[in-house]
TORSELO-127276 format. One line per 2 residues: number of its first residue (from 1); their letters; for each residue x, y, z of N, C-alpha, C, O, CB. Coordinates in steps of 0.001 Angstrom, whole numbers, plus 500000, padded with zeros to 6 digits. Glycine has a CB too. Layout:
TORSELO-127276
NUM = A = X Y Z X Y Z X Y Z X Y Z X Y Z | ...
This chain:
TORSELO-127276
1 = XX = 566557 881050 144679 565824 882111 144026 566421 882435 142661 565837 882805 141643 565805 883349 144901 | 567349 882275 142811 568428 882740 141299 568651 881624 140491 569177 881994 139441 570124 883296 141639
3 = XX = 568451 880232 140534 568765 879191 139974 567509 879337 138915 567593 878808 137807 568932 877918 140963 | 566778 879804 139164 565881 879749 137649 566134 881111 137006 565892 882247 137412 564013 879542 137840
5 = XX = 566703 880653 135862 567422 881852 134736 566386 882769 134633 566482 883931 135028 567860 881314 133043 | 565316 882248 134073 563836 882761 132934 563515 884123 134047 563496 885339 133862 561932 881144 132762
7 = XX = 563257 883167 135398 563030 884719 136973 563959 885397 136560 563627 886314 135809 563394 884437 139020 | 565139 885273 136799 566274 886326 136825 566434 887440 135571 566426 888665 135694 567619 885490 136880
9 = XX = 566592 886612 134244 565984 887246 133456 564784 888586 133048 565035 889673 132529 565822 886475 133261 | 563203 887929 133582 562127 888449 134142 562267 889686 134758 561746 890706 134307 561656 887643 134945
11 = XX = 563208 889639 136161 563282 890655 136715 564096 891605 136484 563932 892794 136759 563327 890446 137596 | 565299 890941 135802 566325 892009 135279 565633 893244 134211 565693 894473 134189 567570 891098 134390
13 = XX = 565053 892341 133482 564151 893037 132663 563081 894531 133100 563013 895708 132746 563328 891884 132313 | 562441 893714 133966 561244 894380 134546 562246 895681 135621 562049 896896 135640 560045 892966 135591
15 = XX = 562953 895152 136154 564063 896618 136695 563933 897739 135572 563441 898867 135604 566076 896160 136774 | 564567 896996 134550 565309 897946 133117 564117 898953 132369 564207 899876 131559 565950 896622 131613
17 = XX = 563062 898347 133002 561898 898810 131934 561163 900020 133456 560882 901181 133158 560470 896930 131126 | 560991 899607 134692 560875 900225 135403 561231 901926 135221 560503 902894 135002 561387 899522 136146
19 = XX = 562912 901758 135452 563912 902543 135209 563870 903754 134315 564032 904944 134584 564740 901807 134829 | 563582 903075 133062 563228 903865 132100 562165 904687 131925 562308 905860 131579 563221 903308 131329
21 = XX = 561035 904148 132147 559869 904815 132457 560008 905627 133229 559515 906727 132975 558978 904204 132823 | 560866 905396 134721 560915 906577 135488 561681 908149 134830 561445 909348 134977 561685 906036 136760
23 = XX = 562300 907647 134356 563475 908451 133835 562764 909564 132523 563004 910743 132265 564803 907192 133153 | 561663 908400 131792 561080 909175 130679 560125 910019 131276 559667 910865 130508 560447 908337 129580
25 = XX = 559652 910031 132543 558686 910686 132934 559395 911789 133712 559081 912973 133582 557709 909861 133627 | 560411 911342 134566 561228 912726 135275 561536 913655 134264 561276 914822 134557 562723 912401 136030
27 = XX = 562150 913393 132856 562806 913827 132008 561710 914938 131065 562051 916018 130582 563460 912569 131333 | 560222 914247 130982 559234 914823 130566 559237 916210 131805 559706 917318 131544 557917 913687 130458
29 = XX = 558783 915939 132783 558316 916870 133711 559311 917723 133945 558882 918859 134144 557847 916336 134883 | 560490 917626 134002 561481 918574 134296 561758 919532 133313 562584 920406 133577 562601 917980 134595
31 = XX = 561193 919511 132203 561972 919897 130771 560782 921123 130919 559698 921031 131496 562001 918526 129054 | 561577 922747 129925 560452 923247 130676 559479 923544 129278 559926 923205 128182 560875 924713 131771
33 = XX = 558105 924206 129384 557532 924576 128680 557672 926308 128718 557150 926998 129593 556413 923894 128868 | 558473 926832 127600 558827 928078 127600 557488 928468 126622 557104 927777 125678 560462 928373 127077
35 = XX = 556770 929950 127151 555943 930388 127129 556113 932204 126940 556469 932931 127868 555406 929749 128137 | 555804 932651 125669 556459 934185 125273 554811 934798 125274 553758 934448 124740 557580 934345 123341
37 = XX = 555068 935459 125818 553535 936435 126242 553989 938015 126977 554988 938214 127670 552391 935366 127755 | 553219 938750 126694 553101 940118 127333 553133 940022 128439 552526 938959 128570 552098 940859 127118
39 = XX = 553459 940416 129678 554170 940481 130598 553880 941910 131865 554260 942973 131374 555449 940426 129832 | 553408 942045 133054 554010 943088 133346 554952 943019 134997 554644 942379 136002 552827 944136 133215
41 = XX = 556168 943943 134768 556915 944047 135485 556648 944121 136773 556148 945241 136871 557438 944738 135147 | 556660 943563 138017 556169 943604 139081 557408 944243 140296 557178 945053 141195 555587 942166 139241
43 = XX = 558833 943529 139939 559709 944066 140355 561184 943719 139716 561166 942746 138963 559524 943874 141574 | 562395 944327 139887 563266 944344 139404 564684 943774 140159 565391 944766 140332 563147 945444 139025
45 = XX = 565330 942628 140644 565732 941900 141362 567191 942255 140841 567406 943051 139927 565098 940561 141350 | 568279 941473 141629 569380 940808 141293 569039 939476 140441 569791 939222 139501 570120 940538 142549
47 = XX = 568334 938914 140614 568427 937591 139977 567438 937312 138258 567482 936359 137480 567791 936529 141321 | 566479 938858 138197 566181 939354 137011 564488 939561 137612 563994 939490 138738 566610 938249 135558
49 = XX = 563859 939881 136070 562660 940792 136662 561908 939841 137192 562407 938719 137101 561777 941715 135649 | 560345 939938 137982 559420 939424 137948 558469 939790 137661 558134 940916 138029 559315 939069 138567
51 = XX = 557884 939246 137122 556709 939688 136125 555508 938411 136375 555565 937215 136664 557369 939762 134238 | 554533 939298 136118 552856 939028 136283 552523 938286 135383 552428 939070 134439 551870 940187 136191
53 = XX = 552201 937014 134897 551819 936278 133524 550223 936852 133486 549580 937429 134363 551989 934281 133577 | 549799 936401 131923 548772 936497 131734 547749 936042 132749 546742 936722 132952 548735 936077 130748
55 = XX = 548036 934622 133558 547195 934090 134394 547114 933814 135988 546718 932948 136768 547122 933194 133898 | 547949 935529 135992 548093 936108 137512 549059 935244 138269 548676 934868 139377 546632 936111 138364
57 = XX = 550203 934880 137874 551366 934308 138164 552460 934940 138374 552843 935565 137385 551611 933599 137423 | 553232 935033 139454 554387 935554 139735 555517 934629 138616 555574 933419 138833 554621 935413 141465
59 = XX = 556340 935165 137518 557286 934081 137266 558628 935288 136729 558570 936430 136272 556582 932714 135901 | 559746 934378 137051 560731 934845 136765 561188 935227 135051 561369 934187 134418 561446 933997 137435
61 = XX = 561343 936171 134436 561766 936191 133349 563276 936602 132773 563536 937013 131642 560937 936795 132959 | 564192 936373 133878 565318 936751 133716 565316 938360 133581 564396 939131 133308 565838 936007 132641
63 = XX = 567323 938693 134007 567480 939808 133188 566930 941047 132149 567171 940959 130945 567950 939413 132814 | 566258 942078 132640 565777 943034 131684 565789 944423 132474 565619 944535 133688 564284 942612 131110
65 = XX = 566007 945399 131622 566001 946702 131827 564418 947754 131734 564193 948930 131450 567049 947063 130795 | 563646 946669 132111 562021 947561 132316 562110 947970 133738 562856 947457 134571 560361 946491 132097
67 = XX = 561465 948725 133892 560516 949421 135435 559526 948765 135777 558821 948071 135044 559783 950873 135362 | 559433 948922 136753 557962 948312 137435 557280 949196 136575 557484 950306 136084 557542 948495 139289
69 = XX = 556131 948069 136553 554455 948827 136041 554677 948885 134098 553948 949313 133204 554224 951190 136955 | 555868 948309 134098 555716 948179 132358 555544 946777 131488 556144 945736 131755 557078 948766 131729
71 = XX = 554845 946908 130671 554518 945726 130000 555583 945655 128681 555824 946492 127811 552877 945761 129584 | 556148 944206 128930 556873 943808 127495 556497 942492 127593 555745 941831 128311 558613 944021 127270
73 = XX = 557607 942204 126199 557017 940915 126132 558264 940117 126689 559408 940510 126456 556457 940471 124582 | 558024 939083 127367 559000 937818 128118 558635 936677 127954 557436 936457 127778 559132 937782 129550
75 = XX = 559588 935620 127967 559480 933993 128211 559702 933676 129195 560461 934327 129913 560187 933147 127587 | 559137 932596 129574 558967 931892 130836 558578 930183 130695 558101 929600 129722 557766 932714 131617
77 = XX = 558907 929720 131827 558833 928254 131802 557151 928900 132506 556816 929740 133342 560292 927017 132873 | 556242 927630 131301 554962 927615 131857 554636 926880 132854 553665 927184 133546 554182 927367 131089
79 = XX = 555516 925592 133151 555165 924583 133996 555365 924942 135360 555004 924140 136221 555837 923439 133695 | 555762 925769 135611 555805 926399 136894 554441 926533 137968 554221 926219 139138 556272 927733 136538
81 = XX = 553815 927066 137058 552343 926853 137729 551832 925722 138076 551097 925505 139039 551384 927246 137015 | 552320 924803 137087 551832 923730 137529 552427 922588 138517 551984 921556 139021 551556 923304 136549
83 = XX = 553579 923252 138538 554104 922520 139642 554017 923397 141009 553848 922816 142081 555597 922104 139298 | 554137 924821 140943 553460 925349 142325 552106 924750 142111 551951 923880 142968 553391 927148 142572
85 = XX = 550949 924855 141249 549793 924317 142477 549980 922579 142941 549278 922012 143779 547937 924505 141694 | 550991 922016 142237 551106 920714 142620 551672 920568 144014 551336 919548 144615 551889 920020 141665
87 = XX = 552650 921604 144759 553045 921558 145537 552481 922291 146593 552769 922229 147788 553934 921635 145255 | 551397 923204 145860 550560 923849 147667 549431 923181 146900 549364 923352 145682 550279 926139 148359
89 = X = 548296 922222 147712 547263 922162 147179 546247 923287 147846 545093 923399 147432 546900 920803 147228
C-alpha cells in the first residue's frame, strides 16, 4: 500500500487539507459574534446579569450593577442563538 510514493503523498496531503478545513470551520464557529444593543435586565446572578435581547433571548452580559426591569445597553455573543436553536431543534 505504501510502496507507491504519489498514494502516500496523495493522502498525506488530503489528511493536511482535511485538517485544516476542519479547524477553519471550528475556529469560524467558535469565535463569537459580539452584539451591543439595549438590553433589559431579567435577573442579577453571581456569574453577571441576564438580560432579554432584542429577539427575546435569554443571554448573559456579564457583570453590571442594574436591577431587574432596567434597560441599558450590553454586549453579547450573538451566536448563541444560533447555536441554542442548533442544539434544541
Amino acid at each position: 500500500m505504501f510502496e507507491n510514493s504519489k498514494f502516500t503523498v496523495f493522502l498525506v496531503i488530503a489528511i493536511l487539507g482535511v485538517s485544516v478545513l476542519l479547524l477553519a470551520y471550528l475556529t469560524w464557529y467558535m469565535s463569537p459574534d459580539e452584539i451591543t444593543e439595549q438590553v433589559k435586565i431579567i435577573a442579577n446572578t453571581s456569574d453577571g446579569c441576564i438580560a432579554e435581547s432584542f429577539d427575546g433571548f435569554s443571554v448573559n452580559i456579564g457583570p453590571c450593577d442594574a436591577k431587574v426591569g432596567d434597560v441599558i445597553v450590553g454586549t453579547y455573543d450573538g451566536k448563541i442563538n444560533e447555536r441554542a436553536a442548533m442544539m434544541n431543534p
